[in-house]
Each structure stands twice: as structure tokens, then as C-alpha cells.
C-alpha positions in Angstrom: -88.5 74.8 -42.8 -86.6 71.2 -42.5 -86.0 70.0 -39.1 -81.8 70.9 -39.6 -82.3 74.2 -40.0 -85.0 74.8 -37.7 -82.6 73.7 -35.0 -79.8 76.1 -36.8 -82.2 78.7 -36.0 -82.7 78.1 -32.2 -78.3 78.0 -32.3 -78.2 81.5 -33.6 -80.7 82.7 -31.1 -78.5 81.4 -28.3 -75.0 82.6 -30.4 -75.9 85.4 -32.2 -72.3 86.3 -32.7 -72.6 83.0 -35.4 -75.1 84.4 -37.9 -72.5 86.8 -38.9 -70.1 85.0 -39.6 -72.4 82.3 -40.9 -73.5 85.5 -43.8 -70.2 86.6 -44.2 -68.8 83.1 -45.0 -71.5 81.8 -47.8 -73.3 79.8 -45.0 -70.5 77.4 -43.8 -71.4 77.3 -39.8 -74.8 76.1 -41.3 -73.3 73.8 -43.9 -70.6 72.0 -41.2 -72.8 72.5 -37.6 -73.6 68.7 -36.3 -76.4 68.3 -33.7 -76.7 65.9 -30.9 -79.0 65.4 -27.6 -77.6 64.7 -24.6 -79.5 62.5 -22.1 -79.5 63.9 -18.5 -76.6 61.7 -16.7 -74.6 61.7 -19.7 -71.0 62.9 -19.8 -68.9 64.3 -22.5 -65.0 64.1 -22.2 -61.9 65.8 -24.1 -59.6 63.9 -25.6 -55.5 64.0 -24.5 -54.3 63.5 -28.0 -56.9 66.0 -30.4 -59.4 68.1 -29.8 -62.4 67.0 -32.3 -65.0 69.7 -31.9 -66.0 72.8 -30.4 -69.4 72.4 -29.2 -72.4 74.9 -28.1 -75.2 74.5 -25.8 -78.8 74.7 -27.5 -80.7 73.6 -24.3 -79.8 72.5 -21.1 -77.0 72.9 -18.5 -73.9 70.7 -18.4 -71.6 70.6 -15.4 -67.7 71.2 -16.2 -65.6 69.0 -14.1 -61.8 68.1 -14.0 -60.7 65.0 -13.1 -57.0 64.2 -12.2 -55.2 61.0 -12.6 -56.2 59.6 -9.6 -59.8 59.9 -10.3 -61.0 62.7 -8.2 -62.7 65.1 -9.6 -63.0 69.4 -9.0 -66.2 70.9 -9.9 -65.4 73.7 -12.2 -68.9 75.6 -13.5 -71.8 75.0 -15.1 -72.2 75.9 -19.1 -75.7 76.6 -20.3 -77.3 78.3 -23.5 -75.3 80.9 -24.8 -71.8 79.8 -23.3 -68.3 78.4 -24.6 -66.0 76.1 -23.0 -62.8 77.6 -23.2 -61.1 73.9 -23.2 -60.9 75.3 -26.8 -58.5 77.6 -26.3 -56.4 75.1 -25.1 -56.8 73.4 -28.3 -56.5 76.3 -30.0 -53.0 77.2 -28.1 -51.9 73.5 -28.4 -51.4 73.5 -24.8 -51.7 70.3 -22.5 -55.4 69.2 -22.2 -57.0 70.2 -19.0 -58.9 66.7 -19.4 -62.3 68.2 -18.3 -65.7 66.1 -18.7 -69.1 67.6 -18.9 -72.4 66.0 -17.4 -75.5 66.9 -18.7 -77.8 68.2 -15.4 -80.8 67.8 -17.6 -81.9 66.6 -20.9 -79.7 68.4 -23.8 -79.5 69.9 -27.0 -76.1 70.7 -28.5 -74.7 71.4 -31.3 -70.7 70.6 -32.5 -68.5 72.2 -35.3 -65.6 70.3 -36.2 -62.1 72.5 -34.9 -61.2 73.0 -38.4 -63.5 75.5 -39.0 -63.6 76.8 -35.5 -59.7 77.8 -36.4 -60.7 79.1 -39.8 -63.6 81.2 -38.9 -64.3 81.7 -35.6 -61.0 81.7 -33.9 -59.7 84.5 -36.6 -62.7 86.7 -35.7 -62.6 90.0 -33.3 -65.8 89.8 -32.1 -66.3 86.1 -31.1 -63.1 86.4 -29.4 -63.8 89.3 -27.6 -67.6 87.5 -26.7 -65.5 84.4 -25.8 -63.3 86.1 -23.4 -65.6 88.2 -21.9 -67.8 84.9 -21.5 -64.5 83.3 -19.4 -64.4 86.4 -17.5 -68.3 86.0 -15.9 -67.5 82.2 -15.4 -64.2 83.2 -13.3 -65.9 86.2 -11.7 -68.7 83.7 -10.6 -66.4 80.8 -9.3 -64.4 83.8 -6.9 -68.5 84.6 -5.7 -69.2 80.7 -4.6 -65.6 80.1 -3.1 -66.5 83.6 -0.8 -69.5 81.9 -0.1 -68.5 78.7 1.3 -66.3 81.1 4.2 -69.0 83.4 4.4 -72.7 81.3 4.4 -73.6 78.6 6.0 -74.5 75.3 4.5 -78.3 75.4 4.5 -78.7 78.9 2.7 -76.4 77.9 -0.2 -78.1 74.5 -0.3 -81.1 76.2 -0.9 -79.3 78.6 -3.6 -77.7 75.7 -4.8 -80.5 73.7 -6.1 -82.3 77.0 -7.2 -79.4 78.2 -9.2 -80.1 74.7 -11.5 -83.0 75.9 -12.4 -84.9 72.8 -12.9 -87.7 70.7 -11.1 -85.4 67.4 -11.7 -81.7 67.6 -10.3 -79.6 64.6 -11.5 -76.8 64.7 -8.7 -76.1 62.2 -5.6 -75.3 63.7 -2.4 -71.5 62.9 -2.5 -71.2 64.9 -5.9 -73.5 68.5 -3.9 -71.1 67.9 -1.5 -68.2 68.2 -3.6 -69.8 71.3 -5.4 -70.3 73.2 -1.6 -67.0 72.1 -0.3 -68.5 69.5 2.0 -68.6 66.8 4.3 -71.7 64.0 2.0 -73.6 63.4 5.5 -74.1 67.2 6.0 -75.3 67.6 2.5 -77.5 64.4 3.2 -78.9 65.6 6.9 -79.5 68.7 5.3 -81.6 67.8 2.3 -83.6 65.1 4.3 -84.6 68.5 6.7 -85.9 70.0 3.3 -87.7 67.0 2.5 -89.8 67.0 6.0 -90.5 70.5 4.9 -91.9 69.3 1.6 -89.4 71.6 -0.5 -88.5 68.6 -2.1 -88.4 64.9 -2.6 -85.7 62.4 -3.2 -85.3 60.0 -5.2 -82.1 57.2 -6.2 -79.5 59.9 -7.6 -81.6 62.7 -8.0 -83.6 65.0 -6.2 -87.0 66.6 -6.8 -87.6 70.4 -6.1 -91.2 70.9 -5.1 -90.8 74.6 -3.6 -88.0 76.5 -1.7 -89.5 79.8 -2.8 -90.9 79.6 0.7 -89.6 79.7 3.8 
């Protein structure tokens, strides 16, 4: 088994939906999927004019962010294995751009299949549409959840659920950009890791953090 289709394989296991219509179209996903690593730190962005490709996460998380014309940027979710951006379907609907970027949390695997065939194949199908939608639904359902926890928890407990919900020993993030996730003030994010760090949940480091235990209390 060559390396290409090797990693074809791990895709499908992540995006089942695509081995079908990867059989019922001669192979074509297989023949026109592109893969690519992402480095942890490393950001995608859409383009204004086109949209290129519609990518899917093999391994790895990647943080969704929009960021307005005056540079500030709105943490929107994280996308992992298994998930869609649904930038596509504004691509899709030739709508505006909602110029998002993605940074990779941790190292990456991805995969990318040009928009061409995304509209022929995918787009046209019932059952990747309904898996898409129903995949937008979960990631709206989730951001309502953290929104009713920043009125409802205080900023310890979901700093702690924060940096467990990443699910990594390696968190690539400064303070400012937590603090921007938990709706924040940078100093309380900061005063609040250092207290984790004298309790030897974790360590940190220049623009990333080290998670060493917080199952414990």
C-alpha cells in the first residue's frame, strides 16, 4: 500500500460519508484529494475573491477565527477530525466571504479537494449535506454552551476546562489569545495560569503552555 493511499485511508475513516461517494464516482475523491501537514502555529486563510479548496482535518485541531478589517479577531470554534468548515457554503452560495483563518493548535494532517469537485459531487449529495449541516448544528449548539458559561462559571473552572477541552500535552496559545477565547481581561488569564503552575498542573513556556495534570484537584 503506497504512502498516498494509505493516508486516503485514514481520510475515510475520519469521513466515512466520502467512501461512498468515492465508489459511486469511479474513485474521483481518491484521484483529485491533495494532502498537506500543517505545523502547530500555522494559519490557513480564505481568500476574498475565490474559494480554492475545501479542506478536511486528518489529525489535529485547528482554531477557526474571524478577523475584521481592523485586525481584531473573534474566536469562532475549534475544527478537528471528522468536521467541515462551513466557509464552504459560503462559497458554495457565492455569498461575501466571512474571511475566517484557521491556526493549527497542534501539529496537522489535512487533506484539500479542489471546489470543483466539492460542487460536482459532494455538494449535489443528500447525505453529506445532511452530515454537513447536522455538523454546523453541534458547532452552533456548542458555541451557545461556552457563551452560558462565561455568565455562569467563573474564570478558574473553565480555565481548567479550557485547556482540557484541547486535548493535548502542548497548547500553542499566548495568554492575550485564552483571554480572548474566555471573554477576558489577559492579566486574569495570566494570574490565573501562573496559580496552576505553583500547583504543578502545568508549565509555561514562550507562547505555549505545558499541561502536566489538572485531573487533580
Amino acid at each position: 500500500m503506497n504512502n498516498q493511499h494509505a493516508r486516503f485511508e485514514r481520510l475515510l475513516q475520519m469521513y466515512p460519508e466520502l467512501n461512498r461517494i468515492n465508489e459511486k464516482n469511479q474513485g474521483v475523491i481518491e484521484s483529485q484529494i491533495q494532502f498537506k501537514q500543517l505545523a502547530a502555529g500555522e494559519t490557513m486563510h480564505t481568500r476574498e475573491d475565490r474559494c480554492s479548496d475545501l479542506f478536511f482535518v486528518i489529525k489535529g485541531h485547528l482554531q477557526i477565527e474571524k478577523i475584521d478589517v481592523n485586525g481584531q479577531i473573534t474566536r469562532m470554534y475549534a475544527l478537528g477530525p471528522g468536521e467541515i468548515c462551513h466557509e464552504v457554503l459560503s462559497c458554495y452560495m457565492k455569498c461575501n466571504s466571512l474571511q475566517l483563518a484557521g491556526r493549527a493548535m497542534t501539529d496537522m494532517e489535512i487533506a484539500l479537494l479542489p471546489m470543483q469537485f466539492v460542487h460536482q459531487y459532494l455538494i449535489t449529495d443528500l447525505d453529506f449535506m445532511r452530515f454537513m449541516y447536522t455538523n454546523l448544528h453541534e458547532k452552533f449548539q456548542k458555541m451557545v454552551q461556552e457563551k452560558e458559561e462565561i455568565l455562569h462559571e467563573p474564570i478558574p473552572v473553565r480555565l481548567v476546562k479550557f485547556l482540557k477541552n484541547k486535548q493535548s500535552t502542548m497548547i500553542y496559545m499566548t495568554h492575550q489569545e485564552i483571554a480572548l477565547d474566555l471573554g477576558t481581561a489577559r492579566e486574569v488569564v495570566s494570574r490565573n495560569l501562573k496559580s496552576l503552575e505553583k500547583q504543578g498542573k502545568i508549565k509555561l513556556e514562550r507562547n505555549r503552555i505545558k499541561i502536566l495534570d489538572l485531573e487533580n484537584k
